[in-house]
VOGU-3710 file (C-alpha; in Angstrom, 3 decimals, decimal comma):
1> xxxxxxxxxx> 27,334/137,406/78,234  25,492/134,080/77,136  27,236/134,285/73,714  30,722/134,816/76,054  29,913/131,570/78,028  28,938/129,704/74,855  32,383/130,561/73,017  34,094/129,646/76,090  32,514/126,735/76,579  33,062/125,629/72,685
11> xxxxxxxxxx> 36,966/126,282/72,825  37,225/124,515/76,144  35,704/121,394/74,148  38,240/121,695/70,999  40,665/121,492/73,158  39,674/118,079/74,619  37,989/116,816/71,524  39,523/118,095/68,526  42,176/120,760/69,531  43,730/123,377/66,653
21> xxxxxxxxxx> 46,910/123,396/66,237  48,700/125,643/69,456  50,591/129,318/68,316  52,800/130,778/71,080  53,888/134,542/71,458  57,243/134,891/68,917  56,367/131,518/66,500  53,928/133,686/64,385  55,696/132,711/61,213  57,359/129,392/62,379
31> xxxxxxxxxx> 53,813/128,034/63,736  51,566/127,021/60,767  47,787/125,585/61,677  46,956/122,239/59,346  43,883/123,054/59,132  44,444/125,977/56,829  47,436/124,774/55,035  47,261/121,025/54,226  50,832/120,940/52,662  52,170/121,914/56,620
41> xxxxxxxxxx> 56,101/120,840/56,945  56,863/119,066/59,775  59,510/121,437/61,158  56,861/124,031/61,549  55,441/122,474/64,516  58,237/121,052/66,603  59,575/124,120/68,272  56,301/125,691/68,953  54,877/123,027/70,624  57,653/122,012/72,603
51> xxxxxxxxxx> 57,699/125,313/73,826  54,258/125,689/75,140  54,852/122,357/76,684  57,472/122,726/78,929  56,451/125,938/80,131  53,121/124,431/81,052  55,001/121,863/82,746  57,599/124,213/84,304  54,044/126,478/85,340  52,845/123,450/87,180
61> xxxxxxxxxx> 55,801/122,131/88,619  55,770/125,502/90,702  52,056/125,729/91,113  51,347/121,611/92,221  54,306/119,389/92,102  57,106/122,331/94,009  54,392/122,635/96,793  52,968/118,647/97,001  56,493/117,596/97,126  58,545/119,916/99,518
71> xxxxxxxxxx> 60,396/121,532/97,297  58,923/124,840/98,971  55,930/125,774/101,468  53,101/128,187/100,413  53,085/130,670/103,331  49,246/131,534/102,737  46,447/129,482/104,638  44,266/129,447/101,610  47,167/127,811/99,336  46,908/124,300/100,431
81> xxxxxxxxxx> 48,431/122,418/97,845  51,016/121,255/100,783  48,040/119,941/102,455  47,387/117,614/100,395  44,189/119,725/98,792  44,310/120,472/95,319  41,268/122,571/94,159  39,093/120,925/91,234  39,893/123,624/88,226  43,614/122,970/88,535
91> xxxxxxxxxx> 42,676/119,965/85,960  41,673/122,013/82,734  45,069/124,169/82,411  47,129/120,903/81,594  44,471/118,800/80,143  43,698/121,166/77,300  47,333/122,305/77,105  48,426/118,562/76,646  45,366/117,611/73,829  46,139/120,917/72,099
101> xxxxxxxxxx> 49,616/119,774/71,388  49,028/116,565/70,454  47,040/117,897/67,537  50,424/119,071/66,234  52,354/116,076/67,358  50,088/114,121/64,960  50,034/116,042/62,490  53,652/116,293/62,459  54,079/112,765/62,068  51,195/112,932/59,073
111> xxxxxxxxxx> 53,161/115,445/57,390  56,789/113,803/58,197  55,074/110,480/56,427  54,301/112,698/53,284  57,774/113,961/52,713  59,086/109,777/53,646  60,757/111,945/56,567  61,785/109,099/59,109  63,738/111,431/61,368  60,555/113,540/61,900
121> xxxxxxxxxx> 58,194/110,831/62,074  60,548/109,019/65,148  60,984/112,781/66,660  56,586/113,185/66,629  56,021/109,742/68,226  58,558/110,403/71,412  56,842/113,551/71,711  53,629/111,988/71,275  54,332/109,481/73,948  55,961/111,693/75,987
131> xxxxxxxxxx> 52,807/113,984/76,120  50,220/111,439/76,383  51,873/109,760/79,187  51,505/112,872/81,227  47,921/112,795/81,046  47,524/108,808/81,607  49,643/109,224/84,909  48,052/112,810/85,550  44,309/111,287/85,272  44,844/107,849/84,996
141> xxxxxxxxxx> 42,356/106,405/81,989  42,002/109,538/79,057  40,622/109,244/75,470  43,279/107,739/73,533  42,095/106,061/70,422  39,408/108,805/69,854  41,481/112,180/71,249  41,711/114,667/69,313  39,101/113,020/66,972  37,462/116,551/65,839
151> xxxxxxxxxx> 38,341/116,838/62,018  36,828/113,061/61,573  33,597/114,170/63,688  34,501/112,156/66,784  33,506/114,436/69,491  32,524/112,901/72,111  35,554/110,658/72,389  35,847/107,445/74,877  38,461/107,120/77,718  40,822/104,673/77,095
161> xxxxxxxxxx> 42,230/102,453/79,807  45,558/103,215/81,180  47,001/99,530/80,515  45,925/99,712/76,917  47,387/103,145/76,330  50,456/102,170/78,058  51,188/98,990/75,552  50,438/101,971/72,269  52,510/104,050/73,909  55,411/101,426/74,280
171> xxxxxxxxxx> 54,667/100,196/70,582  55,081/103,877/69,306  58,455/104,137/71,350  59,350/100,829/69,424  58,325/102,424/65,800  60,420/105,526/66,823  63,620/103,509/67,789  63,086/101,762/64,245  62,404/105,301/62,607  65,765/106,845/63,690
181> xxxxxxxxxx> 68,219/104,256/63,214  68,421/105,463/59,905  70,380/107,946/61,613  69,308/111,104/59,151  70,297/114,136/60,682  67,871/116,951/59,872  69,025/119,649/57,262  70,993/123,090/58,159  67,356/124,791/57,561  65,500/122,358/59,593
191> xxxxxxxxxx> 68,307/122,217/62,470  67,109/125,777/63,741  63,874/124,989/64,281  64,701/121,841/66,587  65,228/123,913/70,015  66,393/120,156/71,560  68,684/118,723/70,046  69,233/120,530/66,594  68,642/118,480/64,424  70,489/115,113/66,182
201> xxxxxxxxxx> 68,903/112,234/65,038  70,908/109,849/67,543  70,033/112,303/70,471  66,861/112,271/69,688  66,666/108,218/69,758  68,443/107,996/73,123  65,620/110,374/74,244  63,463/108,089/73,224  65,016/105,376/74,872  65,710/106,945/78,207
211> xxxxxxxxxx> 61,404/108,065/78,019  60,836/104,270/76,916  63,252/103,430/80,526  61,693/105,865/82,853  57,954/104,541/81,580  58,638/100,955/82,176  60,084/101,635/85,273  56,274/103,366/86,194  54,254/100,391/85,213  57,204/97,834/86,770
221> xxxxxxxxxx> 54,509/96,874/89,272  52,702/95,241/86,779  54,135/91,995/85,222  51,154/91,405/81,586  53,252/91,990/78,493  52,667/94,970/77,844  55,819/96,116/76,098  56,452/94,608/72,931  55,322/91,032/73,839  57,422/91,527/77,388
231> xxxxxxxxxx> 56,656/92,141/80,799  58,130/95,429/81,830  60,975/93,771/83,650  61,798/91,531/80,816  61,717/93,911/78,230  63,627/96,457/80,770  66,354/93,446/80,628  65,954/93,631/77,076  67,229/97,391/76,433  69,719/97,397/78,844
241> xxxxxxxxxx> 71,766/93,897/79,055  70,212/91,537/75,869  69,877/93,987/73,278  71,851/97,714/74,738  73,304/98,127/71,173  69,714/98,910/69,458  68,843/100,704/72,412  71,229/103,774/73,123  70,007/105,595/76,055  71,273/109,057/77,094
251> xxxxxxxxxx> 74,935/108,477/78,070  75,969/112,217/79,252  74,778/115,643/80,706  74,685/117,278/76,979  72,786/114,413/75,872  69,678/115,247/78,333  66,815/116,517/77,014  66,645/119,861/78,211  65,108/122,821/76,576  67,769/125,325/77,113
261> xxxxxxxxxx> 66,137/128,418/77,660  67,705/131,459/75,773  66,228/134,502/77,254  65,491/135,872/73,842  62,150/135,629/72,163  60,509/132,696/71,212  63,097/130,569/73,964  62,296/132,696/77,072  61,520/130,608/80,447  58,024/130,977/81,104
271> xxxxxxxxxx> 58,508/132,610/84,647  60,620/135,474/82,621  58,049/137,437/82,641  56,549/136,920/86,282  56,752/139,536/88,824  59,735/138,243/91,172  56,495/138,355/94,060  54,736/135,996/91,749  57,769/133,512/91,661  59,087/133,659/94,980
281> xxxxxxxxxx> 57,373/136,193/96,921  54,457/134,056/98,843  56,604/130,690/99,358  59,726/129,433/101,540  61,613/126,319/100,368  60,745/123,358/102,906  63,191/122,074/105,400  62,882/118,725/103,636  64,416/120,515/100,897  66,703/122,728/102,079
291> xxxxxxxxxx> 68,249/120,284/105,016  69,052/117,501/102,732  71,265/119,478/100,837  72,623/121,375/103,849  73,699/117,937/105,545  75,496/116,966/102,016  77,295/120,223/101,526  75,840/120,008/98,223  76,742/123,060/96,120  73,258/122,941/93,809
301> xxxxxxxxxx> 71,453/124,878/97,493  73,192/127,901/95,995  71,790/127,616/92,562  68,063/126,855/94,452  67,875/128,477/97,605  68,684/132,100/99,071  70,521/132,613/102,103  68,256/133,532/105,479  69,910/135,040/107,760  73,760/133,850/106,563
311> xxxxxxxxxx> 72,766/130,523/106,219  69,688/128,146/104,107  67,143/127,350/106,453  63,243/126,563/105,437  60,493/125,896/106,958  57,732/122,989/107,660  55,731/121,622/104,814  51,823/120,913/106,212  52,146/123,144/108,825  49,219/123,707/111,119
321> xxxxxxxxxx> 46,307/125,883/109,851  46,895/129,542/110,675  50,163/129,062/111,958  51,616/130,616/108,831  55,641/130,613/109,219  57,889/133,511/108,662  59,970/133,576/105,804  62,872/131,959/105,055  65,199/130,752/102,380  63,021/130,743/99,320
331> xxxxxxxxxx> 63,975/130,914/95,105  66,519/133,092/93,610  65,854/135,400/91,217  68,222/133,691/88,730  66,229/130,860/88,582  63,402/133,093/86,466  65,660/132,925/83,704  67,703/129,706/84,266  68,078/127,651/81,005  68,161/124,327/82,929
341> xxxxxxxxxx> 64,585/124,467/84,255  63,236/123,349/80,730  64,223/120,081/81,928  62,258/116,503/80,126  64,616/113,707/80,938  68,612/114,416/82,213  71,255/111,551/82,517  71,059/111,839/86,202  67,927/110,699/86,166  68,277/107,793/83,555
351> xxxxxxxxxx> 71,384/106,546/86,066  69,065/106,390/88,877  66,367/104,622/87,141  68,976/101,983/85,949  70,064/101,835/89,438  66,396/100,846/90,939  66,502/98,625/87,968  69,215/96,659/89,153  68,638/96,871/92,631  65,704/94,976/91,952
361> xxxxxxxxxx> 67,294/92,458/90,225  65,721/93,315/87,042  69,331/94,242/84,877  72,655/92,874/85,364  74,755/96,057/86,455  76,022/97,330/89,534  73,415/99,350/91,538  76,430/101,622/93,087  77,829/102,492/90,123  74,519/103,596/89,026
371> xxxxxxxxxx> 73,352/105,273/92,080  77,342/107,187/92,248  76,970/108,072/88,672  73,418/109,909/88,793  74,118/111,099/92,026  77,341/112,929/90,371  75,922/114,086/87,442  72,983/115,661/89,408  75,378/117,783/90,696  77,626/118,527/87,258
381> xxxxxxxxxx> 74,723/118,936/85,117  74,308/122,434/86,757  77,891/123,286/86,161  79,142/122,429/89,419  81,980/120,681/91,405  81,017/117,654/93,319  82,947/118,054/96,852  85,145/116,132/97,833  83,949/113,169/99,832  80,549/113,908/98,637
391> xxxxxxxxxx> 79,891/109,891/97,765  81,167/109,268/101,629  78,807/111,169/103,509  76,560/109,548/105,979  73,756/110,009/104,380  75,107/109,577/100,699  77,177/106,442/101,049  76,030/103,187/99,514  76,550/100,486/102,170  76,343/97,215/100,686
401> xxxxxxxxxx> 75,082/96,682/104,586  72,289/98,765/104,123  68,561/96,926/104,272  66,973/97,479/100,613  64,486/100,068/101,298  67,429/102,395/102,498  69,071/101,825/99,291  66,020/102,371/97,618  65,380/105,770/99,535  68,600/106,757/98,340
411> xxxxxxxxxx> 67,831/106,587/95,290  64,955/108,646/94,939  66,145/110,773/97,405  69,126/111,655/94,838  65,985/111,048/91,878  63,980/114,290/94,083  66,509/116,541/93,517  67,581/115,501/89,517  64,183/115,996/88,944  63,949/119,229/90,285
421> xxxxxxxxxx> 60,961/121,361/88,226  60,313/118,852/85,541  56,895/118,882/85,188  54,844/116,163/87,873  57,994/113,759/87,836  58,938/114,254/91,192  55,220/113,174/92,133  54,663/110,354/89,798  57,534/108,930/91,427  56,539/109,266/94,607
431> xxxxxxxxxx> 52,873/107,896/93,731  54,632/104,846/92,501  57,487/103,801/95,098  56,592/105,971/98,209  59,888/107,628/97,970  61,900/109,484/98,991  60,210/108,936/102,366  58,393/112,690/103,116  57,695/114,261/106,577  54,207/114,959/107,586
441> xxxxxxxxxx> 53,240/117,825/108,852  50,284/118,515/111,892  48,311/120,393/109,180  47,919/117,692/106,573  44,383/117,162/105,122  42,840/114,785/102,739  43,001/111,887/105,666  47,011/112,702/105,549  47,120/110,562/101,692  49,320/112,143/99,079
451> xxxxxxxxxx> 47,300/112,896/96,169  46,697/109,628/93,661  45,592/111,648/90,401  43,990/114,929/89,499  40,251/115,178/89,078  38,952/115,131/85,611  38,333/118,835/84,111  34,161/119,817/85,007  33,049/120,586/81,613  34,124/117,438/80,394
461> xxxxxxxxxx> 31,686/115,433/82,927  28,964/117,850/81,012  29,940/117,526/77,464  31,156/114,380/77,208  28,648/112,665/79,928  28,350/108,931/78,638  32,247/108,783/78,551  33,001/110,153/81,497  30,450/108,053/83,583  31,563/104,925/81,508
471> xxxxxxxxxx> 35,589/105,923/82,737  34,140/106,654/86,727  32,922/103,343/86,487  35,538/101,275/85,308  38,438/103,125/87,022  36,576/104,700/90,236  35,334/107,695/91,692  36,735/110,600/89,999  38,312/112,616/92,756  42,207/112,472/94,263
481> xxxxxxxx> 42,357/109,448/96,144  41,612/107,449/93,177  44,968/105,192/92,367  45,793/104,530/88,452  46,537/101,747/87,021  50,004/101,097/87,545  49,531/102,234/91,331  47,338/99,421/92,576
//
């Protein structure tokens, strides 16, 4: 048993400080660990890590961000995540998931560099970026400079602050931008093993473009130049009016980046294998969820939502302790296997962003246009109709009348539901603009505050003390009231 606890307790630090290279169930051959083969090609690591990635983040997005957000209601008093109480082991799953990953984002881009491979080096830094900024605005301040330091010795590794990882993480997005205007598409062997975007250079650039949008939207609070030499809102100027041209940004539904789930081995949704009680059997959606789209007539409740008693009805978020509710409308099967829950970034969401942008007076563009647009394709990304008079109901109309905060509710309000299981999005969001405006419930805990940040995992306070005390005391106590960086 002591030699159990010691193993454990060994792997649990690789994965923090010096992860090995990830190998999911059906990427046996694809799936190649640097460590044992130094002459690794970069296509061997894409689709496996990808993989494990968004179904860690779809995972979570039911188990935290689903339940913290209203999306549904856990109907069990000892499930309190819609209470605002989030237990301290829900840090390690993503943590190590997120470092372990990394390992092969880097040495992707390593190996890319080798073979003078600019498509793969721009493809490893978005997905570097993309993965390190979920655990800056998960945690807040992480080890940066030293992660995944292992191989060099480095294993105690220091916590870098979230402003300074922020400005490598725009500077990367900047290399990547350079990398793939080149414009190489990858070859017919290569193209397989990109489960993305096949191969698309360009794609891949306007995903990088539309990450680079949606993170200087998060740290728009904060006006240092941080980005390139530029305050967020300057540079955000920048991409989209000064210089659009060298910036293409998603510009249509097949353009999202969306790991399109197969249903055949290695591409299977995570919850494929899930009992159906598992998925949907303990929950209810919320009426915050379910009402919304009930008062819009908007046809994606039948994709999301089963029908109680001949119509979608759900039921309170934060409800009163043991006053568990009946059940109601909850998830449909169908959504086990659905190939549009491996959602990163869509199009709706990049037109919403662009309209905050502008509503702010940040871009030249029209907000409405921006706001209609998302608001549209939200609906058409899932293969739908929008109805007719959608964009005139009461509570979907842009007024030009309207005070700005009702604009801005709008927007996020439309932003909630294009964001629907990707990863913590919906709660980063939320974290940074208070929107869409929530109901409280009578049960809410936690001094009725929404979550700031998750704790740090517990065996990093013990093996990687000095650090760890030398983060608490910089950025603050390490529990979830905490605010990051770009909250304050």
């Amino acid at each position: 048993m002591k030699k159990l606890k010691l193993l454990t307790g060994l792997l649990l630090a690789a994965a923090t400080l010096g992860p090995i290279s990830a190998c999911t169930d059906g990427f046996e051959e694809m799936n190649v660990n640097p460590n044992q083969n130094p002459n690794v090609v970069p296509e061997t690591l894409l689709a496996p890590a990808l993989t494990d990635l968004v179904k860690r983040n779809m995972d979570r997005a039911l188990r935290l961000t689903n339940d913290l957000m209203q999306v549904h209601v856990a109907r069990n008093d000892n499930d309190e995540v819609h209470r605002y109480v989030i237990r301290t082991a829900e840090a390690d799953y993503m943590w190590n998931g997120w470092y372990t990953q990394l390992t092969d984002f880097r040495d992707m881009y390593a190996s890319a560099k080798a073979v003078n491979s600019n498509t793969f080096m721009g493809i490893a830094l978005i997905c570097e970026v993309w993965t390190f900024s979920l655990l800056t605005d998960t945690f807040g301040d992480v080890p940066y400079t030293d992660a995944i330091g292992g191989r060099s010795g480095i294993l105690q590794p220091r916590f870098d602050r979230q402003e300074v990882i922020y400005e490598e993480l725009f500077r990367k997005l900047e290399e990547a931008n350079e990398l793939l205007k080149t414009n190489v598409n990858l070859t017919a062997d290569q193209t397989q093993l990109d489960p993305l975007y096949q191969g698309n250079a360009l794609k891949w650039r306007k995903f990088g473009n539309s990450l680079y949008l949606r993170l200087l939207m998060r740290v728009s609070r904060k006006t240092d130049a941080i980005a390139n030499g530029m305050s967020p809102q300057a540079k955000l100027r920048d991409m989209v009016n000064t210089n659009a041209s060298n910036y293409p940004l998603i510009a249509n539904n097949t353009e999202s980046a969306i790991l399109r789930w197969t249903g055949t081995a290695p591409y299977q949704s995570v919850f494929q294998t899930y009992r159906v009680a598992d998925f949907s059997g303990f929950t209810s959606m919320s009426e915050f969820f379910v009402n919304n789209l009930v008062e819009w007539n908007d046809p994606r409740i039948g994709k999301w939502a089963t029908l109680y008693n001949g119509t979608y009805e759900g039921v309170q978020s934060g409800y009163a302790q043991n006053q568990v509710p009946v059940a109601k409308s909850t998830y449909p099967n169908a959504l086990m296997t659905e190939p549009l829950l491996g959602n990163i970034i869509n199009y709706g969401e990049v037109q919403l962003l662009l309209a905050e942008a502008a509503l702010r007076g940040w871009i030249s563009g029209d907000a409405k246009t921006y706001y209609e647009t998302g608001a549209t394709n939200g609906i058409t990304l899932w293969g739908l109709t929008v109805p007719t008079n959608y964009l005139a109901g009461s509570d979907v109309k842009w007024e030009p009348s309207s005070s700005f905060d009702t604009k801005l509710d709008q927007i996020h309000l439309q932003k909630y539901y294009a964001l629907f299981f990707t990863d913590f999005q919906q709660w980063f969001e939320y974290r940074r603009t208070g929107h869409p405006v929530l109901p409280l419930g009578p049960g809410l805990k936690n001094n009725r505050q929404m979550p700031a940040r998750l704790n740090y995992p517990l065996y990093v306070q013990s093996l990687n003390q000095q650090n760890y005390q030398a983060a608490v005391a910089d950025q603050g106590a390490d529990d979830i009231n905490t605010k990051v960086w770009w909250q304050e």
